[in-house]
C-alpha positions as CSV (number, residue, x, y, z in Angstrom):
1,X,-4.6,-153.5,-34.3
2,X,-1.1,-152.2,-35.2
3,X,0.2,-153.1,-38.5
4,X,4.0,-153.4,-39.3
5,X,5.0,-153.4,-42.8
6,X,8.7,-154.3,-43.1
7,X,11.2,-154.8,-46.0
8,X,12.5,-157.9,-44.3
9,X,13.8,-161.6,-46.0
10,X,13.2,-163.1,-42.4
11,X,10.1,-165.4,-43.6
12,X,8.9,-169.0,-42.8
13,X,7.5,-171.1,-45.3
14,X,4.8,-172.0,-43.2
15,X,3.7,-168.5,-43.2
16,X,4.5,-167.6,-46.9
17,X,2.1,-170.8,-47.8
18,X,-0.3,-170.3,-45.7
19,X,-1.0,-166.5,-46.9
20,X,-0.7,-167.9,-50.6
21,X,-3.1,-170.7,-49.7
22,X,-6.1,-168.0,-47.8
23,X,-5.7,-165.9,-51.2
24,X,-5.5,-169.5,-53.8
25,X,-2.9,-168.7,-55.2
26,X,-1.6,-171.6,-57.3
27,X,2.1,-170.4,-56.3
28,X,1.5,-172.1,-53.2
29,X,1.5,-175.7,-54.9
30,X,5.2,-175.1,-55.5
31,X,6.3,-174.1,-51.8
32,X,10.2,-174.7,-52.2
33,X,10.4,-172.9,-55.7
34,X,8.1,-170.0,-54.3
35,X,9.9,-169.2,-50.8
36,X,13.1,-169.3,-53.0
37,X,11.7,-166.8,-55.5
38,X,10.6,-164.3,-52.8
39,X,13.2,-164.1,-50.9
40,X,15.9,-164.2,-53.7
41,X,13.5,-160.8,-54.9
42,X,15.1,-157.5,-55.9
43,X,13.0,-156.2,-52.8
44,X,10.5,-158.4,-50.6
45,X,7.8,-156.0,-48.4
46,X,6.0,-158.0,-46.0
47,X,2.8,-156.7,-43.4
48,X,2.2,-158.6,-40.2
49,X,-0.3,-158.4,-37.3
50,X,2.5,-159.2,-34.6
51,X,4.0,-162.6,-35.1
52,X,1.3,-163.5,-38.0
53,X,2.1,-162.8,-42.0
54,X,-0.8,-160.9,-43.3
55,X,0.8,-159.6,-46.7
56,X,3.7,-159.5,-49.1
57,X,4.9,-157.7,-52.0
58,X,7.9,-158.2,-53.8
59,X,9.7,-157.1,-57.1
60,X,11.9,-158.3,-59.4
61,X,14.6,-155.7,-61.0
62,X,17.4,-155.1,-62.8
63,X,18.5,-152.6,-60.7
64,X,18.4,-149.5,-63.0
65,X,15.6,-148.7,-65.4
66,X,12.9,-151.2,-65.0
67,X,11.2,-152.8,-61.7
68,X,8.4,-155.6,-62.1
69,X,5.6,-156.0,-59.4
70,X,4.8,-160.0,-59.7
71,X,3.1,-160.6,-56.2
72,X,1.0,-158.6,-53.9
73,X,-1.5,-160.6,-51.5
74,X,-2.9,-159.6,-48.4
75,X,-4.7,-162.3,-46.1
76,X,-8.5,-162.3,-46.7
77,X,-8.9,-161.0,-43.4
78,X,-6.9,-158.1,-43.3
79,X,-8.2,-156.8,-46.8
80,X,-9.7,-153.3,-47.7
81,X,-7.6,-152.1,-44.4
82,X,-4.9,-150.1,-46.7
83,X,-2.3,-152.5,-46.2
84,X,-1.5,-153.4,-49.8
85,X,-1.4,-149.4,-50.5
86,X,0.7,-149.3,-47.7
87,X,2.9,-152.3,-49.3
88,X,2.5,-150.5,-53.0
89,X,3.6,-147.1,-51.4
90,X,6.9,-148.9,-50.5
91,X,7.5,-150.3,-53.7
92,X,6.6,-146.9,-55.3
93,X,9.1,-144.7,-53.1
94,X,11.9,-147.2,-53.5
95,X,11.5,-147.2,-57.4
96,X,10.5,-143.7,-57.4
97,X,13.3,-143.1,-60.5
98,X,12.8,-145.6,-62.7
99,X,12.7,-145.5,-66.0
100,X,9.6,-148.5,-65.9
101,X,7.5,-150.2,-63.9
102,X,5.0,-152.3,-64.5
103,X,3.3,-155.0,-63.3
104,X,0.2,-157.3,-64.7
105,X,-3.4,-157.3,-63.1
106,X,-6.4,-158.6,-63.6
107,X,-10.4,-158.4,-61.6
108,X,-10.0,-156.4,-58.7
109,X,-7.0,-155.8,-58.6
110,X,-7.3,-153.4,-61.9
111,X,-8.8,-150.6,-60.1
112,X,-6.7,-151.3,-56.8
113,X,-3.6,-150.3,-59.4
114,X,-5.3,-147.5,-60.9
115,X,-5.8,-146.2,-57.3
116,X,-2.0,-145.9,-56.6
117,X,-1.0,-144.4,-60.1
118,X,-1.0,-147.2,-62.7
119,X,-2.7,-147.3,-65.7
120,X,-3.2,-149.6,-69.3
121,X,0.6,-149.1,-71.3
122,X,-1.0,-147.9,-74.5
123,X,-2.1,-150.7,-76.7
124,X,0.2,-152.6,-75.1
125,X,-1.6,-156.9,-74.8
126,X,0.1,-158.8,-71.7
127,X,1.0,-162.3,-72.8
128,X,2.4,-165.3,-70.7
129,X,3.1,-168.8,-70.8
130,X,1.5,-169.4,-67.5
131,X,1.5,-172.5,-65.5
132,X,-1.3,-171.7,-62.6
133,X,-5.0,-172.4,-62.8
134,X,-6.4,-169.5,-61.3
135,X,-7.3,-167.2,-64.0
């Protein structure tokens, strides 16, 4: 299996839903406002398995100082392969001089983040007004 993971805007919805959809993501029940967010993203990194999506991470950024990691999925099939370090490696290099980033995680994902260099921002206590139902 050979892996390419591209920073590319060249998506389908189709694809982008159906990768949101295999991880339930609630993101998917907004199709139109989601495809517009990721590919109007500071930076979208996508992984596919020839023609077929398998992951995406994208970040939001003012450019400068701070970078924000909202969404990185990876098709249920293709996970614990190294593809979202891959993804995350990307993301890291590109933002390599910024001042911040940060992102929010939660489950699994926690020590998956703590493998690739992030840790708990001091006493710091994420808040949201979220609209999604599943956490």
């Amino acid at each position: 299996m050979k892996i390419d993971v591209l920073e590319t805007r060249e998506l389908e919805l189709e694809q982008v839903i159906e990768l949101y959809k295999a991880n339930e993501w609630s993101a998917a029940e907004k199709p139109n406002k989601l495809f517009k967010a990721l590919i109007n993203s500071h930076s979208l990194i996508t992984a596919w398995d020839k023609n077929n999506l398998i992951g995406l991470g994208n970040a939001i950024s003012d450019g400068h100082l701070v970078v924000y990691y909202p969404h990185l999925l990876i098709h249920p099939n293709y996970q614990g392969k190294g593809i979202g370090k891959m993804i995350m490696n990307r993301m890291l290099e590109k933002y390599k001089d910024f001042h911040m980033q940060m992102l929010t995680a939660d489950g699994k994902a926690i020590e998956f983040y703590n493998k690739v260099g992030f840790s708990k921002a001091g006493e710091t206590k994420p808040m949201w007004i979220y609209k999604g139902n599943e956490h």
